[in-house]
Biopython code that builds the backbone (N, CA, C, O; Angstrom):
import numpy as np
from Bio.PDB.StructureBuilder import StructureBuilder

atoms = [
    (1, "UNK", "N", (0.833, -1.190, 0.000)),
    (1, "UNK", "CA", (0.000, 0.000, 0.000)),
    (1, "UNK", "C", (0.876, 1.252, 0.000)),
    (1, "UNK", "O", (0.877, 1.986, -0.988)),
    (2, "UNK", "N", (1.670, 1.536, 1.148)),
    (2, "UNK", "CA", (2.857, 2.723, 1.025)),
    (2, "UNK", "C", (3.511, 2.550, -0.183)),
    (2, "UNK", "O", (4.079, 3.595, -0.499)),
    (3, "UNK", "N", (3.669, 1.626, -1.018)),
    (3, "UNK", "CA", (4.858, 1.366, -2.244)),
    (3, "UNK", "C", (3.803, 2.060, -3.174)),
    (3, "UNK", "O", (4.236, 2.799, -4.058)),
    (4, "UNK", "N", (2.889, 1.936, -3.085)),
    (4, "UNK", "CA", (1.512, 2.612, -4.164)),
    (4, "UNK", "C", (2.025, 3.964, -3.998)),
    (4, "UNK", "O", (2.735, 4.701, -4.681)),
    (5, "UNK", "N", (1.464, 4.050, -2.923)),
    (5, "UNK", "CA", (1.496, 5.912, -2.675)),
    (5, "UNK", "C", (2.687, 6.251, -2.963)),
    (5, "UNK", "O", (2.609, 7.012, -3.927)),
    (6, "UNK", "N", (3.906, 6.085, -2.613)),
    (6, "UNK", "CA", (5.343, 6.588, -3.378)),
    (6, "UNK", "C", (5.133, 6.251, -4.996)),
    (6, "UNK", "O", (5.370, 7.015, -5.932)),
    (7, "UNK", "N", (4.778, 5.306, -5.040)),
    (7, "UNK", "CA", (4.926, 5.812, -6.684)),
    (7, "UNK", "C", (4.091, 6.516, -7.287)),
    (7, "UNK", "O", (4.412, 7.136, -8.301)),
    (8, "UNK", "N", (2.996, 6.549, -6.830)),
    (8, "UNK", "CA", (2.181, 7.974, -7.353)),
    (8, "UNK", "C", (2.391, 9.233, -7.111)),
    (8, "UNK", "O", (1.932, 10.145, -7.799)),
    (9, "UNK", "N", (3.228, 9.395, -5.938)),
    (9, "UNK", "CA", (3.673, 10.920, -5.395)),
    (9, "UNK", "C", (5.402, 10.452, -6.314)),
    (9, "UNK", "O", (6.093, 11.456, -6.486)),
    (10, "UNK", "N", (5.782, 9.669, -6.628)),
    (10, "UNK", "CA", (6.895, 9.805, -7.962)),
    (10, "UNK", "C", (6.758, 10.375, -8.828)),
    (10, "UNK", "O", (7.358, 11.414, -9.103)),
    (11, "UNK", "N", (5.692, 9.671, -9.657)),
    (11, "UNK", "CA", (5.177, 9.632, -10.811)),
    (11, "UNK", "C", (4.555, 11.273, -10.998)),
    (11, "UNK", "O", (4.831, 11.965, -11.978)),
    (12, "UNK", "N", (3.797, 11.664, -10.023)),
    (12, "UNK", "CA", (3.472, 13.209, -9.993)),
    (12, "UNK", "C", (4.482, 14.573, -10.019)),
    (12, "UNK", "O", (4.327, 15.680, -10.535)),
    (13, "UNK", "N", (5.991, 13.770, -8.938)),
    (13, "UNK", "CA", (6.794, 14.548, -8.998)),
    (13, "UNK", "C", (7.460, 14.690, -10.694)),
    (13, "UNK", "O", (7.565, 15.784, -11.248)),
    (14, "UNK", "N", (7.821, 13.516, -11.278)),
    (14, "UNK", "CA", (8.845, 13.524, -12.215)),
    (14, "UNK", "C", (7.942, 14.226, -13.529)),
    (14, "UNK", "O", (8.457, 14.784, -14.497)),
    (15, "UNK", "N", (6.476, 14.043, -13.293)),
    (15, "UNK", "CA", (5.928, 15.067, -14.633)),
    (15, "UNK", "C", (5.528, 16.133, -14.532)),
    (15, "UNK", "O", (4.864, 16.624, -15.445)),
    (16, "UNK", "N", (5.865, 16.965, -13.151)),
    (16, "UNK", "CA", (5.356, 17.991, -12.745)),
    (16, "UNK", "C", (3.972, 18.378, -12.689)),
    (16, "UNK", "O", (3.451, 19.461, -12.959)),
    (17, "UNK", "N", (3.373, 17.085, -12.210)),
    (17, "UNK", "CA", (1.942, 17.074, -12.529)),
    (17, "UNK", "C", (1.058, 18.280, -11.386)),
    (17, "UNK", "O", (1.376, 18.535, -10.225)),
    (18, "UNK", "N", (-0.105, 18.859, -12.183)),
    (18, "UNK", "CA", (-0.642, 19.553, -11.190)),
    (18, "UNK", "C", (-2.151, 19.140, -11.386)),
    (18, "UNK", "O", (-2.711, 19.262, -12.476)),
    (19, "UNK", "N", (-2.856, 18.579, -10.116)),
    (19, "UNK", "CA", (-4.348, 17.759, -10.319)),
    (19, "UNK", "C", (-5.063, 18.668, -9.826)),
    (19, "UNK", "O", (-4.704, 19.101, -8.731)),
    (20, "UNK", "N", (-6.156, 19.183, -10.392)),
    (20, "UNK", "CA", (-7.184, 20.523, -10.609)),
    (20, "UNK", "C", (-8.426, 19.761, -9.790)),
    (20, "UNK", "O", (-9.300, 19.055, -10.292)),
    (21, "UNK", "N", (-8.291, 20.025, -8.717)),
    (21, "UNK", "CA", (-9.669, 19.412, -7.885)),
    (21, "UNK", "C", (-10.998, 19.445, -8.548)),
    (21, "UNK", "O", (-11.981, 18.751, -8.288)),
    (22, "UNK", "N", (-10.818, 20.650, -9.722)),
    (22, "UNK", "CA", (-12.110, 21.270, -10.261)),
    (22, "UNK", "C", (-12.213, 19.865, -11.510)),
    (22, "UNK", "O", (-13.188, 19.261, -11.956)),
    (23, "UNK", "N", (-10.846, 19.744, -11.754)),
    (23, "UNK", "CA", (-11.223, 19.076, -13.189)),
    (23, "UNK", "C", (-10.891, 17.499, -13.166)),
    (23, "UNK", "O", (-10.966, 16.741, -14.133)),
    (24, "UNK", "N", (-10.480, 17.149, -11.759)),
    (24, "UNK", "CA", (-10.773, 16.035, -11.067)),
    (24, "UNK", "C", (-11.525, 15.210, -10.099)),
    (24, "UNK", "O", (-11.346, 14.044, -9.747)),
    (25, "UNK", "N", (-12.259, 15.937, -9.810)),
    (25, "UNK", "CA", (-13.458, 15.742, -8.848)),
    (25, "UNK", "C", (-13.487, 14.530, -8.080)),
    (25, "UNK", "O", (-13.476, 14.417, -6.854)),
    (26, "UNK", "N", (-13.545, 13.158, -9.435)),
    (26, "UNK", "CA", (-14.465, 12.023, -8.682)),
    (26, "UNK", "C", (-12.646, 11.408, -8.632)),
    (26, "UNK", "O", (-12.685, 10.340, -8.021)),
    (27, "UNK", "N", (-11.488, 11.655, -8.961)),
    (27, "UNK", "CA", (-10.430, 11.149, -8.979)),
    (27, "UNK", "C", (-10.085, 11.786, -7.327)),
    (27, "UNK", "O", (-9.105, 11.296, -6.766)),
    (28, "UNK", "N", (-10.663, 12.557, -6.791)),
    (28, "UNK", "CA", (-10.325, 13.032, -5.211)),
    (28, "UNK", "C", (-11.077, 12.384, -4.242)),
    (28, "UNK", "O", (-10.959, 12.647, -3.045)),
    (29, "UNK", "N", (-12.005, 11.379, -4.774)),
    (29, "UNK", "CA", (-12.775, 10.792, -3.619)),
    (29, "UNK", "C", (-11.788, 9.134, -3.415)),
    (29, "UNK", "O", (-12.103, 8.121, -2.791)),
    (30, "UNK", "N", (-10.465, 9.465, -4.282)),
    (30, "UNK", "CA", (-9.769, 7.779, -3.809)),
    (30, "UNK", "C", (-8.984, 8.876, -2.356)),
    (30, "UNK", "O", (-8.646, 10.059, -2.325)),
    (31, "UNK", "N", (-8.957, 8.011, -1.550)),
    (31, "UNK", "CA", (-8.320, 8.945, -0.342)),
    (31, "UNK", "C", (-6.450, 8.801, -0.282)),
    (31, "UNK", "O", (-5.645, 9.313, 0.496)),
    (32, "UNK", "N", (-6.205, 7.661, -1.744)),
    (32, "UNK", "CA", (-4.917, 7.404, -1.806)),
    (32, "UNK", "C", (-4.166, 8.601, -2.253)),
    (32, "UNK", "O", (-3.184, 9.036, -1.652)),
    (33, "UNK", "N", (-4.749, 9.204, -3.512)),
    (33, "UNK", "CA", (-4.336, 10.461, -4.064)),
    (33, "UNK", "C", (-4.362, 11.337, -3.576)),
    (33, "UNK", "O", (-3.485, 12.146, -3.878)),
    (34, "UNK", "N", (-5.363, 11.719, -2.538)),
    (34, "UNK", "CA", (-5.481, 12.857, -1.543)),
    (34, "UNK", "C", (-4.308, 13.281, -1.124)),
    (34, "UNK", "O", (-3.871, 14.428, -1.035)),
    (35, "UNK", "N", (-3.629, 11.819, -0.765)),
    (35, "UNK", "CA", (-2.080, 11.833, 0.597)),
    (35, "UNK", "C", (-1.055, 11.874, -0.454)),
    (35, "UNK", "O", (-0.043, 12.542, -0.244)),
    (36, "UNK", "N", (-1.186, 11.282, -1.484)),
    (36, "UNK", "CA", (-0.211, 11.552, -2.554)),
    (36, "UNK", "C", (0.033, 12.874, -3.157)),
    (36, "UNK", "O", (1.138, 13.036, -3.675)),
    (37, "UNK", "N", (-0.782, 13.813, -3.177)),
    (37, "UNK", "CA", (-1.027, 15.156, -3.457)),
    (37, "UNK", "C", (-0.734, 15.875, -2.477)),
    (37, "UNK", "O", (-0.254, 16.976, -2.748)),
    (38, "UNK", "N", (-0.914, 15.522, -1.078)),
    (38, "UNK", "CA", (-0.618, 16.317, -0.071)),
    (38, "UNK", "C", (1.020, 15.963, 0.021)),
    (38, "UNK", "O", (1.673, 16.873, 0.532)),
    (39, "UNK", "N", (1.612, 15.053, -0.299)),
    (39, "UNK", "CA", (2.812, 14.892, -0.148)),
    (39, "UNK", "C", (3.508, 15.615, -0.919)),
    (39, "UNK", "O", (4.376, 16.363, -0.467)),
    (40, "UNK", "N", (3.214, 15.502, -2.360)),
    (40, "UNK", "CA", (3.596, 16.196, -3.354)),
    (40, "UNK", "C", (3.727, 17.854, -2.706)),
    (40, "UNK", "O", (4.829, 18.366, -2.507)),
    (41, "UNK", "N", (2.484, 18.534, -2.439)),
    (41, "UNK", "CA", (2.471, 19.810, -2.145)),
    (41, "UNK", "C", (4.106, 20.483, -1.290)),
    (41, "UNK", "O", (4.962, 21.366, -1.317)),
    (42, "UNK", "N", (3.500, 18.895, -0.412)),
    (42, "UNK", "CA", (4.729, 19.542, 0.822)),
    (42, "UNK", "C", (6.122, 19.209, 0.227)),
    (42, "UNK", "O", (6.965, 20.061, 0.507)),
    (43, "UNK", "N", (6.568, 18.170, -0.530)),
    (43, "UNK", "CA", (7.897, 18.284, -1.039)),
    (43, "UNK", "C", (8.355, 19.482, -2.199)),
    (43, "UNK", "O", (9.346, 20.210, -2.140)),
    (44, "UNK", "N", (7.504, 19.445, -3.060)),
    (44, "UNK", "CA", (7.724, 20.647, -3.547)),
    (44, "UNK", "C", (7.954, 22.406, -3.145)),
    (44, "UNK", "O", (8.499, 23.389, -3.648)),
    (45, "UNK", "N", (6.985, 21.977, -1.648)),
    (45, "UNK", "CA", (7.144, 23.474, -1.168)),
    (45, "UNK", "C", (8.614, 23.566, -0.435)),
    (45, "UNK", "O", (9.347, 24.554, -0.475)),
    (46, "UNK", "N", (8.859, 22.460, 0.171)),
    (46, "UNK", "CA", (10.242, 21.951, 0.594)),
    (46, "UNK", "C", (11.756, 22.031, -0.301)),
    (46, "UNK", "O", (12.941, 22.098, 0.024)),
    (47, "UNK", "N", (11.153, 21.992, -1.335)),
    (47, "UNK", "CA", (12.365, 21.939, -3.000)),
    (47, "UNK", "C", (12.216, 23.239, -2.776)),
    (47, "UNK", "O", (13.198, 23.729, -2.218)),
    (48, "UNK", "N", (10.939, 24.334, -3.112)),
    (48, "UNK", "CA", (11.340, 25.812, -3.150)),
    (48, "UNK", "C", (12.315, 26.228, -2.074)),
    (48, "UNK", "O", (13.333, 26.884, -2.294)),
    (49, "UNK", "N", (11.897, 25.766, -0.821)),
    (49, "UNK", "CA", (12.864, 26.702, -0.010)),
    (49, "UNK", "C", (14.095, 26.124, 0.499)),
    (49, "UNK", "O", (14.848, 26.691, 1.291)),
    (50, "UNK", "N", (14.263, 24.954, -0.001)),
    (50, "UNK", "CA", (15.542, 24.263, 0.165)),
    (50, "UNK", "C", (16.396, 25.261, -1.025)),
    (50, "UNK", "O", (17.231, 26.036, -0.560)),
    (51, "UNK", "N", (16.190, 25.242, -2.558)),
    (51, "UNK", "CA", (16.625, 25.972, -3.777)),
    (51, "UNK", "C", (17.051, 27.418, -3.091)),
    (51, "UNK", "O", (18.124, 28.018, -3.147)),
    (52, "UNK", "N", (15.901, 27.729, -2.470)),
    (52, "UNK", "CA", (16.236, 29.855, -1.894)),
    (52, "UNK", "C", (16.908, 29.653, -0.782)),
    (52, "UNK", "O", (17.752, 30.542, -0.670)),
    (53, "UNK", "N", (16.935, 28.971, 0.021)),
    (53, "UNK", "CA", (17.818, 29.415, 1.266)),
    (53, "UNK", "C", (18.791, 28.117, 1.807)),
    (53, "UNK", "O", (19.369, 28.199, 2.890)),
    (54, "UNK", "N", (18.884, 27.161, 1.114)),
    (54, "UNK", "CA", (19.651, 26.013, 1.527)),
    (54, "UNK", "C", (19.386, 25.114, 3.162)),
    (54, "UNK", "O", (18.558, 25.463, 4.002)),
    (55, "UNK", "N", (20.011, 24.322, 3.243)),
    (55, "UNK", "CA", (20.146, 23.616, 4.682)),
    (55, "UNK", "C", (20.797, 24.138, 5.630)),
    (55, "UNK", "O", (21.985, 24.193, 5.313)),
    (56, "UNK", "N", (20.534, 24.703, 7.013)),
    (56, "UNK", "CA", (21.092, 25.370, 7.785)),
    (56, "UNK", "C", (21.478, 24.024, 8.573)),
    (56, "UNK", "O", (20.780, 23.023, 8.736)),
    (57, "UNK", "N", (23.090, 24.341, 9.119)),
    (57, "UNK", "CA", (23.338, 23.263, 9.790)),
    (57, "UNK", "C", (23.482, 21.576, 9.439)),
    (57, "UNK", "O", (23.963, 21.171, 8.381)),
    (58, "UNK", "N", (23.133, 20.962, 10.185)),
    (58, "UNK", "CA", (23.055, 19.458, 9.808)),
    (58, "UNK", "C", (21.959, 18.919, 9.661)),
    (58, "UNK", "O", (20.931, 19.290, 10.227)),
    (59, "UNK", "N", (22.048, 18.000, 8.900)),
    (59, "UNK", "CA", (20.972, 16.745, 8.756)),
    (59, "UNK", "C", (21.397, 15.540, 9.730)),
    (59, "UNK", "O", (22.533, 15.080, 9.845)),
    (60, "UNK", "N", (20.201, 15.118, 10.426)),
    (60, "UNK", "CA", (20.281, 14.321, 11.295)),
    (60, "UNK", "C", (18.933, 13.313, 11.220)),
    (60, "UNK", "O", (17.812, 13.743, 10.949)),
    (61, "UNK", "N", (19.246, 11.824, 11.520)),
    (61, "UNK", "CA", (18.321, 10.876, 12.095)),
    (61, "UNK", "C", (18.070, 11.422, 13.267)),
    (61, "UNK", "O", (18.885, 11.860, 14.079)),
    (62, "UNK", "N", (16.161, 11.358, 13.379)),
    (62, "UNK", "CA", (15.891, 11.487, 15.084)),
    (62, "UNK", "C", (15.594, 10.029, 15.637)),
    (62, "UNK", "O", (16.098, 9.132, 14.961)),
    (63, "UNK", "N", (15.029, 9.727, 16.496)),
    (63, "UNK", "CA", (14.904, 8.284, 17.398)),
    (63, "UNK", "C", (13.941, 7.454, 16.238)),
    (63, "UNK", "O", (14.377, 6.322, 16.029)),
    (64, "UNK", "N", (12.977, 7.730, 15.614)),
    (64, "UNK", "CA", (12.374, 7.379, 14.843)),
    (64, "UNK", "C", (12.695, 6.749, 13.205)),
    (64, "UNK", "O", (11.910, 6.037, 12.578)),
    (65, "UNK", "N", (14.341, 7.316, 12.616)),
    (65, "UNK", "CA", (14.844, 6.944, 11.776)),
    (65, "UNK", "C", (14.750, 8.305, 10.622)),
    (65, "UNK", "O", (15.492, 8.427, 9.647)),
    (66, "UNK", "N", (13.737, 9.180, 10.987)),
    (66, "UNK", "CA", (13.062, 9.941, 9.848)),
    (66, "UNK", "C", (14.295, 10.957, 10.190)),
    (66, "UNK", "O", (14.608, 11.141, 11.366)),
    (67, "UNK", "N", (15.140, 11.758, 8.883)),
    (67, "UNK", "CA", (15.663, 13.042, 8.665)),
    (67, "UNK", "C", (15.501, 14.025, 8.974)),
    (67, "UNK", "O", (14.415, 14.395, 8.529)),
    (68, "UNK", "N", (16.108, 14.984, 9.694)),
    (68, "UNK", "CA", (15.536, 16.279, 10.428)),
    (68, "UNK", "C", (16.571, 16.804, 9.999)),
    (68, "UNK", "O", (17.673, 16.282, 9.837)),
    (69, "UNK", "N", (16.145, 18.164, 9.747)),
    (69, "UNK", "CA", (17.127, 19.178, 8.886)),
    (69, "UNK", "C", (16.130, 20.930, 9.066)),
    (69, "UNK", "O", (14.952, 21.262, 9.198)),
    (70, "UNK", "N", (16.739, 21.244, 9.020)),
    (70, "UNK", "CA", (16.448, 23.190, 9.260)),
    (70, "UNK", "C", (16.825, 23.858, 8.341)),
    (70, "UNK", "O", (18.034, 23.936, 8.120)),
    (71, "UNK", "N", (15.904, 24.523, 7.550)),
    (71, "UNK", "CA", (16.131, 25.560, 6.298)),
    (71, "UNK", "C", (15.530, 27.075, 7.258)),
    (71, "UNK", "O", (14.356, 27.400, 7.437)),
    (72, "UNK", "N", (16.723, 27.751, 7.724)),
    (72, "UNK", "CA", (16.813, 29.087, 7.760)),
    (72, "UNK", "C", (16.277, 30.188, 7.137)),
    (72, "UNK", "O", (17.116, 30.478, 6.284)),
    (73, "UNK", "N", (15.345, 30.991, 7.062)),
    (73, "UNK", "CA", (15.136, 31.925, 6.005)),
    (73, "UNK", "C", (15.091, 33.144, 6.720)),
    (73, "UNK", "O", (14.047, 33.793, 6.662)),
    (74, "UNK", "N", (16.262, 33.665, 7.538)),
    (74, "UNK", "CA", (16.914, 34.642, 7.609)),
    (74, "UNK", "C", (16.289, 36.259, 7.197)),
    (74, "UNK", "O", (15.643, 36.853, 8.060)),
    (75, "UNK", "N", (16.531, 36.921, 5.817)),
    (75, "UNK", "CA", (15.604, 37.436, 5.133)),
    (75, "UNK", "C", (14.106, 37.530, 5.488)),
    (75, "UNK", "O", (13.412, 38.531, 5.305)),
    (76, "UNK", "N", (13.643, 36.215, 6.087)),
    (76, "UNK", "CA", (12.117, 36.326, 6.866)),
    (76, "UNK", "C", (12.350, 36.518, 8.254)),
    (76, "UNK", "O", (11.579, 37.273, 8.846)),
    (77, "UNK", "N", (13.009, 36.128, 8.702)),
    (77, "UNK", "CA", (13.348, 35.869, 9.909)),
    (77, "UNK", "C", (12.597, 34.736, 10.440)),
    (77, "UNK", "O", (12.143, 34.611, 11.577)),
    (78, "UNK", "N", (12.548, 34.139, 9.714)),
    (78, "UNK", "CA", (11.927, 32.293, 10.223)),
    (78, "UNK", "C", (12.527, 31.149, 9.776)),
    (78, "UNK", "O", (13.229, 31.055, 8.769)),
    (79, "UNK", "N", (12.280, 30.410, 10.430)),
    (79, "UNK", "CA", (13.072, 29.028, 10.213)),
    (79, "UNK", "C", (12.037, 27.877, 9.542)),
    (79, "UNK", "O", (10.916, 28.361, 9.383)),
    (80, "UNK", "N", (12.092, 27.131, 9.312)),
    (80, "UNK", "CA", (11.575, 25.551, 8.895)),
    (80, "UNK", "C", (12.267, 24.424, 8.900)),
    (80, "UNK", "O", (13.164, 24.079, 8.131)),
    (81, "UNK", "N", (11.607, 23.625, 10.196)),
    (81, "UNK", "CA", (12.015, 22.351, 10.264)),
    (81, "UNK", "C", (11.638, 20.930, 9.946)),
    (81, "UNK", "O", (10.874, 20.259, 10.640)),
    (82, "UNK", "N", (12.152, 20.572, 8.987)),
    (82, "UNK", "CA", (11.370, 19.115, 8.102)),
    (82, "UNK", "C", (12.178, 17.853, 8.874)),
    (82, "UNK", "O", (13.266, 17.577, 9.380)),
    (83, "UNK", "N", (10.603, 17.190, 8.541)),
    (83, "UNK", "CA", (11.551, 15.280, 9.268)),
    (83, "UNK", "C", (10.662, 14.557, 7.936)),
    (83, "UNK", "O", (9.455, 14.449, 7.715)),
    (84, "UNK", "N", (11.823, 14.154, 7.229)),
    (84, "UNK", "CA", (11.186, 13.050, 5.926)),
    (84, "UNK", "C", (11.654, 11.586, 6.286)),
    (84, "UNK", "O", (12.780, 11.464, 6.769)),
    (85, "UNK", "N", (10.956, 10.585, 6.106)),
    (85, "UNK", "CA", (11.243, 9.378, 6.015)),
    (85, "UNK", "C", (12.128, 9.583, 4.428)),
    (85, "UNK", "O", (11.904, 10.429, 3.562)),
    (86, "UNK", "N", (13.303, 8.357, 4.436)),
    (86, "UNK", "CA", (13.897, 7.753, 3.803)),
    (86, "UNK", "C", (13.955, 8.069, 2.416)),
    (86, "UNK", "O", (14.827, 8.529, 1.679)),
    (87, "UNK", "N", (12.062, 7.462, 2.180)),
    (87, "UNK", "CA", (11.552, 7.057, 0.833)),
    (87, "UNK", "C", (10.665, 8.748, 0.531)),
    (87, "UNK", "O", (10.115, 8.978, -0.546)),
    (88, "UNK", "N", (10.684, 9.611, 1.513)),
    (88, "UNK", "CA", (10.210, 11.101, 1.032)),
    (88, "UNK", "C", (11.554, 11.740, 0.496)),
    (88, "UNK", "O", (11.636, 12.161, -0.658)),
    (89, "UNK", "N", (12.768, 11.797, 1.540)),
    (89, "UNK", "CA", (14.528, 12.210, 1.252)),
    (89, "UNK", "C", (14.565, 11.830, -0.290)),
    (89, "UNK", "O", (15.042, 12.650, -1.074)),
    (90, "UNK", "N", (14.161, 10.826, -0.671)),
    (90, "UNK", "CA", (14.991, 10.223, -1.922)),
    (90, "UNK", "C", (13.916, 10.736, -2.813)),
    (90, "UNK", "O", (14.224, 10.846, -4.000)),
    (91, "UNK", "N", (12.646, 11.088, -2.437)),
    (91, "UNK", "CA", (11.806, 11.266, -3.427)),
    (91, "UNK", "C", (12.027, 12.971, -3.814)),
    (91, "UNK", "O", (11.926, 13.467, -4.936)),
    (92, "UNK", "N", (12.415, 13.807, -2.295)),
    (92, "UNK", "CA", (12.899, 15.269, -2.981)),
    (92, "UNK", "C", (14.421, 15.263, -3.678)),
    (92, "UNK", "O", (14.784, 16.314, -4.205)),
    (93, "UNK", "N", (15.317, 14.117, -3.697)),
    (93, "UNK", "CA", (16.042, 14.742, -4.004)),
    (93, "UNK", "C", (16.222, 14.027, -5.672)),
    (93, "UNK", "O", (17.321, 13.878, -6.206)),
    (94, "UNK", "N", (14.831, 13.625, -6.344)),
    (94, "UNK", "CA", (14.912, 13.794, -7.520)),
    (94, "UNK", "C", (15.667, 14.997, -8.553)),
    (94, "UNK", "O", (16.201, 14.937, -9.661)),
    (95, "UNK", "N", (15.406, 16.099, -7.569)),
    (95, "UNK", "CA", (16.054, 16.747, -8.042)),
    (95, "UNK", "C", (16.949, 17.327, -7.987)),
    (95, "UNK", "O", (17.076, 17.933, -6.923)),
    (96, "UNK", "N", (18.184, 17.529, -9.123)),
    (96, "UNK", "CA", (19.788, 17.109, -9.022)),
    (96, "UNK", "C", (20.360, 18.367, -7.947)),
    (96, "UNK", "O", (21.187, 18.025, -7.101)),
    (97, "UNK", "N", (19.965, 19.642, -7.988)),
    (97, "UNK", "CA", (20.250, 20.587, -6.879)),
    (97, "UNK", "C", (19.874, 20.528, -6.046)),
    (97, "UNK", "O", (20.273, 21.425, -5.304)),
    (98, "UNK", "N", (18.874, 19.559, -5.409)),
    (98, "UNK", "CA", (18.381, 19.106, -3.761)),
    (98, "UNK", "C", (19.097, 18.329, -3.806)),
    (98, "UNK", "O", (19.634, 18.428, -2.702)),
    (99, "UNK", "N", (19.832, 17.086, -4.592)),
    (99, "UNK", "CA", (20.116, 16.253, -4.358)),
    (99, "UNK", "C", (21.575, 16.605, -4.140)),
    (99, "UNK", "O", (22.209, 15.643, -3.706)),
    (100, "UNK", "N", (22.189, 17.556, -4.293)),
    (100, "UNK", "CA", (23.506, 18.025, -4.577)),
    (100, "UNK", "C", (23.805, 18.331, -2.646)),
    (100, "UNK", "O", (24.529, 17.849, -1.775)),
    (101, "UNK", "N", (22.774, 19.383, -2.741)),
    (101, "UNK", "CA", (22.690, 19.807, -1.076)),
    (101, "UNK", "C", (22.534, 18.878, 0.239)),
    (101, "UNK", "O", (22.887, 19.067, 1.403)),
    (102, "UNK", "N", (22.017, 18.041, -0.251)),
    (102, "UNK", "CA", (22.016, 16.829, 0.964)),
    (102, "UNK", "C", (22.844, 15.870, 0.899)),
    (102, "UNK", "O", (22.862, 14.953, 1.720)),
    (103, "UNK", "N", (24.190, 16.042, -0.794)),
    (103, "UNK", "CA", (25.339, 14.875, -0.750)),
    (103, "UNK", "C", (25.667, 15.622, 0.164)),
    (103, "UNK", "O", (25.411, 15.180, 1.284)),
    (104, "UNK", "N", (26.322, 16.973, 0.100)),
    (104, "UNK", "CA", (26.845, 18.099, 1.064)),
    (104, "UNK", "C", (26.975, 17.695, 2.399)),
    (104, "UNK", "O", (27.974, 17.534, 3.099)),
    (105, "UNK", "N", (25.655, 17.548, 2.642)),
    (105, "UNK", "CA", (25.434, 17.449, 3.954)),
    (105, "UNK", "C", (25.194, 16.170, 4.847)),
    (105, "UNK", "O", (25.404, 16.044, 6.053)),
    (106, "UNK", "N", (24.588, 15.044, 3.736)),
    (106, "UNK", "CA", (24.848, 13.880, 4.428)),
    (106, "UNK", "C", (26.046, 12.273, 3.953)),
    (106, "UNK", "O", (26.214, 11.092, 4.255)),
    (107, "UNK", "N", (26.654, 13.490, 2.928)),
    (107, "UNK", "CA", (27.748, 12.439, 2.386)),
    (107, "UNK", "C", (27.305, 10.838, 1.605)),
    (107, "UNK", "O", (26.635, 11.097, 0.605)),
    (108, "UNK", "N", (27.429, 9.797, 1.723)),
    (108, "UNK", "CA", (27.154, 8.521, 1.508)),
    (108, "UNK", "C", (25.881, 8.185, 1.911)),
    (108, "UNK", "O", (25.379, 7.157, 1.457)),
    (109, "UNK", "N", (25.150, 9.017, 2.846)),
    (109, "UNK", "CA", (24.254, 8.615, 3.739)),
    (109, "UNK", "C", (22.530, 8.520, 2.387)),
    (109, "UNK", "O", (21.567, 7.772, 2.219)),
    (110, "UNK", "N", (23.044, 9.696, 1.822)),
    (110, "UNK", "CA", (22.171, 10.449, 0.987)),
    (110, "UNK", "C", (21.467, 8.930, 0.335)),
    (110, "UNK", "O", (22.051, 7.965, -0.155)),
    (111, "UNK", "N", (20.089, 9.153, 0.539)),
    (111, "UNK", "CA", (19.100, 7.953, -0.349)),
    (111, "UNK", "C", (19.186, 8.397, -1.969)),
    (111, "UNK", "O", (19.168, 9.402, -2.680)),
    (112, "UNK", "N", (19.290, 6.951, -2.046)),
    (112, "UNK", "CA", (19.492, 6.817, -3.501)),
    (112, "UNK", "C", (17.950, 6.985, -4.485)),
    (112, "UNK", "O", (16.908, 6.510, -4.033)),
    (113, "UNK", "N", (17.967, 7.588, -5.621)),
    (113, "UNK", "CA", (16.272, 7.230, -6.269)),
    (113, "UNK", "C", (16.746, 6.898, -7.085)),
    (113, "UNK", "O", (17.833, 7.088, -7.630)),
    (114, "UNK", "N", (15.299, 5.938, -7.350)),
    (114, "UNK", "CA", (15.416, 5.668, -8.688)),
    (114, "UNK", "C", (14.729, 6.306, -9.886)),
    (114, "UNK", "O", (14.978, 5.910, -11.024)),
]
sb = StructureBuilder()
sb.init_structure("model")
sb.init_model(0)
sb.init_chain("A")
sb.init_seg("    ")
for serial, (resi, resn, name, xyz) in enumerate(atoms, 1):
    if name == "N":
        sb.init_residue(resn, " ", resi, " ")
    sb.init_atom(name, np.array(xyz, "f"), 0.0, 1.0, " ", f" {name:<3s}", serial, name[0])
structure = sb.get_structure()
């Protein structure tokens, strides 16, 4: 079931897909796509401000296994703190300048995508 939902929040990321609630209607009553879309939202909003203001500090496992990392935005004077599982890490860093920033920062550690 989770292997579903990553590949649909893949598959959404790699075509830059954007699903029009208006012009999808009865495709929003599967509650799988809902979470796949909400994931999408949040990694992408995560790619923007990773791209504008980079990783402050380190990336770290918390007790749970999931990635915790702090993007600074200074300029706002606010911070943002993300915890991605594994298979979310590898799914933002489809892209090659996220993916560049977290070799940076987590060396070898960095999840691989496919």
């Amino acid at each position: 079931m989770q292997d579903l939902l990553y590949r649909m929040v893949e598959r959404m990321l790699r075509d830059r897909a954007v699903l029009s609630r208006n012009k999808n209607f009865d495709a929003f009553d599967d509650a799988r796509l809902r979470h796949a879309s909400s994931i999408v939202r949040h990694l992408r909003a995560l790619e923007a401000d990773l791209l504008q203001f980079g990783i402050h500090g380190e990336v770290a496992r918390d007790r749970h296994g999931k990635f915790r990392f702090e993007i600074r935005m200074d300029e706002l004077k606010g911070r943002r703190v993300a915890h991605l599982n594994a298979r979310e890490l590898a799914l933002l860093c489809i892209n090659p300048s996220v993916e560049l920033l977290f070799h940076s920062a987590l060396g070898n550690e960095t999840p691989v995508h496919s």
